[in-house]
Every structure is written in structure tokens, then in C-alpha cells.
N, C-alpha and C positions, 0 to 999 in steps of 0.2 A: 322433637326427639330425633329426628330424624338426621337434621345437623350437628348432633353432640354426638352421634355414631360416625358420623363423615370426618368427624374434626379426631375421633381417637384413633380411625382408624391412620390417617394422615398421620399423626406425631409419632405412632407406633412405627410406621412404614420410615419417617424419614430420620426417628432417633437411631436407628438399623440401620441405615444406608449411611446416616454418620461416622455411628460408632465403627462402622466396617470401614471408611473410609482413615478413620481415624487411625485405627488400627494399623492399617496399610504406611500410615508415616511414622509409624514406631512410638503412638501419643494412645493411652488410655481410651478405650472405647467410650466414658463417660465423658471426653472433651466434646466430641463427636455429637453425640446427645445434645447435649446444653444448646454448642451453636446451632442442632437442627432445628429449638425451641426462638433463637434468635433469627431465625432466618424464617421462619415460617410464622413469625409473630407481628407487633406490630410495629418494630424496628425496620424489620428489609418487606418481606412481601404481605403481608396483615391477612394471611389465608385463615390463621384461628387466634379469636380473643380468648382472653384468661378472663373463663367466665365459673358461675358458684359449679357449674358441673366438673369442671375441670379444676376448679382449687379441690374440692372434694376427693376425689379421686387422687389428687396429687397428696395433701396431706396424709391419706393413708397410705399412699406409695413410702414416703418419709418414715412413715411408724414401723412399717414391715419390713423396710431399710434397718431399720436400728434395731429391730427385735431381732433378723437374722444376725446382726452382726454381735447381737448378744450372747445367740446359741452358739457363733462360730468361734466365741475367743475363750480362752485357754485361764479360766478361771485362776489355777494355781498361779501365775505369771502376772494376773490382775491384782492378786491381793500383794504381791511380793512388790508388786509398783504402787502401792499406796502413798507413800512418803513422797515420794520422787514426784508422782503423779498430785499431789495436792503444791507442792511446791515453783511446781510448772503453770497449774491454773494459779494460782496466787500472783507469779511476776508478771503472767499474760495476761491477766487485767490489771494489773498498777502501770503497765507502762502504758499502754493504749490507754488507760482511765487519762493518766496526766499529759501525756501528748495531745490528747482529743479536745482537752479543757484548754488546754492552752492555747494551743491554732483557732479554737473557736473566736476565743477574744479577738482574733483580726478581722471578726465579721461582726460579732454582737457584743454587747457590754452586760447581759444580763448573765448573772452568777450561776443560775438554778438552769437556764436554758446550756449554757456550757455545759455545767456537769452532766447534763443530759446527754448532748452531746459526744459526749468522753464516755460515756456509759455503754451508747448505743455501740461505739467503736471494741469494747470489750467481748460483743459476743461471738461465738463461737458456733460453727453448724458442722459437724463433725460428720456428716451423713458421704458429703462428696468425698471426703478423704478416705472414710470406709471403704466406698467401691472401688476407688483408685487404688487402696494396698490391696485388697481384693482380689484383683487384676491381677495385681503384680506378684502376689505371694506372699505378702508382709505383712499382713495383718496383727500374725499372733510376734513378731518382733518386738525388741525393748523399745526401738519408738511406738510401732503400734500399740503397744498395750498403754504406753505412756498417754500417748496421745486420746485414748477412749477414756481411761480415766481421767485425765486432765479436762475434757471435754465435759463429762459429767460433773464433775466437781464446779468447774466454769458457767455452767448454768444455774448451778444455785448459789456460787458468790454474786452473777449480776441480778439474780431477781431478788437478793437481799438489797444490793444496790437501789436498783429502780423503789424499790417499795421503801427504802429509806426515803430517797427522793422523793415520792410525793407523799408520804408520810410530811416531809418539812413544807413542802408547797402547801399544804391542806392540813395546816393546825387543827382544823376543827375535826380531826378524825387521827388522833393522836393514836390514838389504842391497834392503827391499823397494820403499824411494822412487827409490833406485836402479835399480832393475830395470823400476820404472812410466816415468821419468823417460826415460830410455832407449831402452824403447819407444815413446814416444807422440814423441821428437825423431827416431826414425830413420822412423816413419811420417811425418812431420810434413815430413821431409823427401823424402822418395820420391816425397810427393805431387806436393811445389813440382815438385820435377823432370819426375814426369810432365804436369803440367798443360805446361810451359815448352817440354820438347825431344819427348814423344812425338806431336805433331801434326805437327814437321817430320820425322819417321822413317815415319809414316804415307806421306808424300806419293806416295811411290814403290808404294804399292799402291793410292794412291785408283782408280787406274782400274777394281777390282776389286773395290771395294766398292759393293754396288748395296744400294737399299731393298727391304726383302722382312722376312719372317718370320724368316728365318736372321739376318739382321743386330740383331733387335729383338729377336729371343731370347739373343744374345749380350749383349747390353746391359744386360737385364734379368738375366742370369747376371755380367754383370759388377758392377752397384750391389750385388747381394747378395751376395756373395764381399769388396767393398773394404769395406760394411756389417758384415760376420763380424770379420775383419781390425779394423777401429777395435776393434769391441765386446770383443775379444779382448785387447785394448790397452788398453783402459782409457777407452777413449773411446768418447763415443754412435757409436750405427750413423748417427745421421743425420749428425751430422758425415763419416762417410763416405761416406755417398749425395752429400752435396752436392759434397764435393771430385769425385766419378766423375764428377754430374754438368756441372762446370767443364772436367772434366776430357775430357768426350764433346762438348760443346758445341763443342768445335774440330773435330772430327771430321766428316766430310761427311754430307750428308744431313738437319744436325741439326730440320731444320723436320720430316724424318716421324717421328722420335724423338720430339720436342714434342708432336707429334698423336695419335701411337698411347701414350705415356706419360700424355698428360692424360685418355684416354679413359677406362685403368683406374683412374685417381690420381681423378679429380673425378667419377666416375662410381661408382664403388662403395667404392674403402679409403679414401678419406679422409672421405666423412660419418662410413665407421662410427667413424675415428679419433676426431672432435669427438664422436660421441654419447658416447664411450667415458667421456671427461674425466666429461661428467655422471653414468653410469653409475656411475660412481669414488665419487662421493659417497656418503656416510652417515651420520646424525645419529644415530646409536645408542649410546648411553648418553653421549653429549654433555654436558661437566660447564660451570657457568658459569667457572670458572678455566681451562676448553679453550677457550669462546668469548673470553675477556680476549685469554689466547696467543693466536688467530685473529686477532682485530683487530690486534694489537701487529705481530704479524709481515705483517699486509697490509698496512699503514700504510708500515711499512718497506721493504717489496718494493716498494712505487710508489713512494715518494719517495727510495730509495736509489737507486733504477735513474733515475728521471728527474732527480736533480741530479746524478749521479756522472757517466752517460753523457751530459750535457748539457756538464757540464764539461770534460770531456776532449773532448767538439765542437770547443765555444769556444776551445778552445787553438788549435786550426788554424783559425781563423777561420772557421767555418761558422756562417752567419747564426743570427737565435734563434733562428726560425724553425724552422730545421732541427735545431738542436737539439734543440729540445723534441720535433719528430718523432722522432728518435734514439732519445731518453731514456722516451718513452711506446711506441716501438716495442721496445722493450726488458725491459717491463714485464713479459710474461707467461711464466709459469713452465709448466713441463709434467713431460714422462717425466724428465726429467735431476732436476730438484727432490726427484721420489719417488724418482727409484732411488737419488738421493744420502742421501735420510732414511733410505730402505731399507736403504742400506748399516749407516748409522751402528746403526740396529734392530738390523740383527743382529750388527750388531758391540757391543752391547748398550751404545755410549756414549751414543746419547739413547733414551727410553721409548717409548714407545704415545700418551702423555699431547702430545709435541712430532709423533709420526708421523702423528695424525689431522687436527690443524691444517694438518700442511705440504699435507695433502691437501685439505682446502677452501682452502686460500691459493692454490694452482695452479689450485680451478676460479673462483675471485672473479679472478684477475690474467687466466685468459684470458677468461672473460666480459668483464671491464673493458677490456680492451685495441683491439679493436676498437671501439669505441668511441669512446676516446680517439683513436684514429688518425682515424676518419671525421671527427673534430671537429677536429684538428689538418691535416690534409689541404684539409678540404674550408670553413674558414675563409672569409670575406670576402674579405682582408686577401690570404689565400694565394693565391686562383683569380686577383687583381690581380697576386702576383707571376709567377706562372705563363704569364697572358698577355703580361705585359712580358717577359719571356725569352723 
């Protein structure tokens, strides 16, 4: 007990002295984080392993990540990006699906490990990009809203994916894309509805809904229970924190929800989340044909993501500008990436040899990411268009 208190208080103290540092170079305080996690992990000084106490902790830091970012986005703006935003996750995974499979073949000849492969390169962890527009003020923007919906969307075109996939690996369980398929469209639609008609059925108790303890502990029992429900389904828990929190942001009160959510969310579980990513890493017994596969698949992870989701922008005429914000917001890979390799591991269609890289390509694409965005964002060219609007 006593070293899982010494190890939080540490990540706590040095995602702080990060982010502050970070800040001070004019880069996102969430860059700052991440490297305190790489530096205090077992890459540079191996002071705290990423142990079941600390995945825990981190995973819920992630949920209450996406449920705030639920409450904070601009509902009317979200639906009006629907179109735009499905057409963005659609080219963001065809082009990383086909660049993935194909670079694969220069390492392996097996069909179904490729696709796999290609698969794992499609996902999407929208969490670090949240706090970076966050930061920056961008959130409820036409790339921001684009980007949350695309990201949502994105996660249940690759778990159709992957469950086709071993759906074909494992003939003897034919019935099972089915049964995925199924699941994730009658959640998928529960949501829509709840988000649409349970804020006019509220209306008639609003008088009796007051802020207090009672109310914010229901809430916080409600993102974890709609969190269980996705993950049960087949889809991330953060996908269903976000929907709750869409879905609560109608709800009265929402500004003390905001405030008592971002207290625990950016106060204590989401540093440990970002330190975690660093934590994650390990260069141990590290071959130079794992580093080739490393680069290969990073290379592809940012430029599949930033032409595919750029393109699919452009279709609905969204400036280039905001494209390219789209398509570099879209960049960073996270828990869906691994749990997707993880799957494929133990389902023994890809090795150890592809599960190491996907795990440093997750922490290069979310380090890179912020980045990309503060430079995209924060542009000459951009703050001129920003003022003119």
C-alpha cells in the first residue's frame, strides 16, 4: 500500500512540474505529462512500473476524460457535424486499413495477420486531443466537434472491423459478428434516443432536481454503469462516457457537473492517465526489425490519419485549414490501439514481435499529437482567420 501511495504521489508532482514546464515553451501542458510518465517510467529512470493499481486508476482517469468532454461540447454543433463527421471516420480508416496491410506484407505473408495489422493502425484515442483543444479553446470548433464525432464513429466502424476479423479466423463461431454487430447498433441506437427525447421527459421533474452531492453521485454512477454497458459490447468505455456525457449536458445544472467533474478528472485521474501511456513503454529486448516495424507503422499512423480524415473534411467543404486540424487531431492512438493488438495477441493472430511496436506507436502518435495541433491551431495564417470570424 504503501508504494502505490509514493508512486501517485510522484506522477502527480512530476505531470505538474511538466505540464508547467511545458507550458513555459508555449506546448500544451498535456505534452509535459506524457514525457513526465516517460521519464519516470521504465524507459529513462524506472522510479514507477505500470502496475494493476495504476492501470485502474488510469482507465478511469480516461472515462472522466471523455464524460467531461461530453458535458463541455456544444450539442447543437455536434448534430449539425453528423454527415461531415461520419465521412471523416469512414476515409480515416480506409486509408490506414490499406496502407497497414500493405506495408505489412514486407514483413509477414499471412493474409489475416496483415489485416490485422491494418486494423490496429485505424484506431483512434481522441482523449489527448480533447485536452489539447481544451487548453487551447477549441474544443467546441468545426474541427473540434468534427473531430469528437469522427472519433466516436471511429470506434465502432474498427470493432465491426476486428469482430469481422475473427469472426473469419474462427469459422466455428460464425454467428459471432452477428451477435457484435447487433450489440453495438441497438446501443448505438438507445444512445441517439436517449441523448434526443430523455431531456424533454426530464422536464417535468426539473423542479426537483437540485445540485448537491446526491445529484453528482448519480452521475458519476451513471457514466460508470453506460462505461460497463459499451465495454460489455464491444465498444470502449470511453465511447460511453462520452455519449453519458452528451447525453447529461442537457440535463439541468450542467455548469456544477462541469466543475465538480473537472475537479477529479484534471486534478488527480487524468495526469495519472497521460503518465501511464509513458509508464507503458519498454525497450527491452528491442530487435532492430521491431524498430523498422516501429517506424513503418508510425509513418502510417500520421499520414493515414492526416490524408484520409483530411479528405473526407474536404468532401464537405471544410476549409484546409480545418482539415488538416481534423486529420492531425486524429493522429493519436491510445487504450483502443492496444486493447485492439491485445485482442488480436491473444487471439494469437498477430505476435509479441507487432504487440511491442503498436505500443510505442501509441506513445510517439500521442506525444506527436499535441504538438501538431498547437502548430496547427495556433498558426499565423490561423489567429488571422479566427479574428476575421
Amino acid at each position: 500500500m504503501e508504494k502505490i501511495l509514493l508512486n501517485l504521489a510522484l506522477i502527480l508532482v512530476t505531470t505538474k512540474l511538466g505540464g508547467l514546464l511545458s507550458r513555459k515553451v508555449k506546448m500544451p501542458e498535456v505534452l509535459g505529462a506524457l514525457l513526465a510518465g516517460v521519464i519516470i517510467g521504465p524507459v529513462c529512470l524506472n522510479l514507477v512500473s505500470y502496475d494493476s493499481d495504476i492501470k485502474l486508476l488510469a482507465n478511469l482517469g480516461v472515462i472522466f476524460l471523455m464524460f467531461l468532454a461530453g458535458l463541455e461540447t456544444d450539442l447543437e454543433q455536434f448534430k449539425k457535424a453528423g454527415k461531415s463527421s461520419f465521412m471523416i471516420a469512414l476515409f480515416g480508416i480506409l486509408v490506414p486499413l490499406i496502407l497497414g496491410t500493405l506495408s505489412a506484407f514486407l514483413f509477414y505473408d499471412n493474409v489475416i495477420e496483415n489485416l490485422f495489422i491494418g486494423i490496429i493502425l485505424t484506431a483512434t484515442s481522441v482523449s489527448i486531443t480533447v485536452e489539447t483543444l481544451t487548453e487551447l479553446g477549441k474544443l467546441n470548433t468545426t474541427a473540434g466537434i468534427n473531430i469528437l464525432g469522427a472519433a466516436v464513429i471511429d470506434d465502432i466502424l474498427g470493432i465491426i472491423l476486428v469482430s469481422a476479423l475473427l469472426s473469419a479466423n474462427n469459422s466455428s463461431d460464425g454467428g459471432s459478428l452477428v451477435r457484435s454487430l447487433v450489440g453495438i447498433l441497438l446501443f448505438c441506437a438507445v444512445g441517439i434516443l436517449a441523448i434526443l427525447f430523455a431531456p424533454k421527459l426530464m422536464e417535468r421533474f426539473q423542479d426537483r432536481i437540485h445540485p448537491g452531492h446526491t445529484y453528482f453521485t448519480i452521475a458519476l454512477a451513471a457514466v460508470l454503469v453506460i462505461a460497463f454497458l459499451a465495454e460489455g459490447l464491444g465498444i470502449a468505455a470511453i465511447t460511453g462516457a462520452y455519449l453519458c456525457g452528451l447525453l447529461l449536458s442537457q440535463f439541468p445544472h450542467k455548469q456544477y457537473l462541469q466543475k465538480n467533474v473537472k475537479a477529479i478528472s484534471s486534478g488527480f485521474l487524468s495526469p495519472i492517465f497521460f503518465a501511464s501511456v509513458g509508464l507503458e513503454a519498454s525497450l527491452n529486448g528491442f530487435s532492430m526489425r521491431e524498430v523498422l516495424i516501429t517506424f513503418i507503422m508510425f509513418v502510417i499512423a500520421v499520414i493515414g490519419k492526416v490524408l484520409g480524415c483530411g479528405a473526407g473534411a474536404r468532401i464537405f467543404k471544410i476549409s484546409k485549414r480545418e482539415s488538416l486540424q481534423i486529420g492531425v487531431g486524429m493522429v493519436s492512438r491510445g487504450e483502443v490501439a492496444i486493447i485492439t493488438a491485445n485482442i488480436g495477441l491473444q487471439a494469437k493472430i498477430i505476435s509479441q514481435e507487432v504487440f511491442i511496436p503498436t505500443i510505442l506507436v501509441v506513445l510517439l502518435t500521442t506525444i506527436i499529437t499535441p504538438i501538431l495541433l498547437k502548430l496547427t491551431f495556433t498558426h499565423r495564417r490561423m489567429r488571422m482567420v479566427d479574428s476575421e470570424n
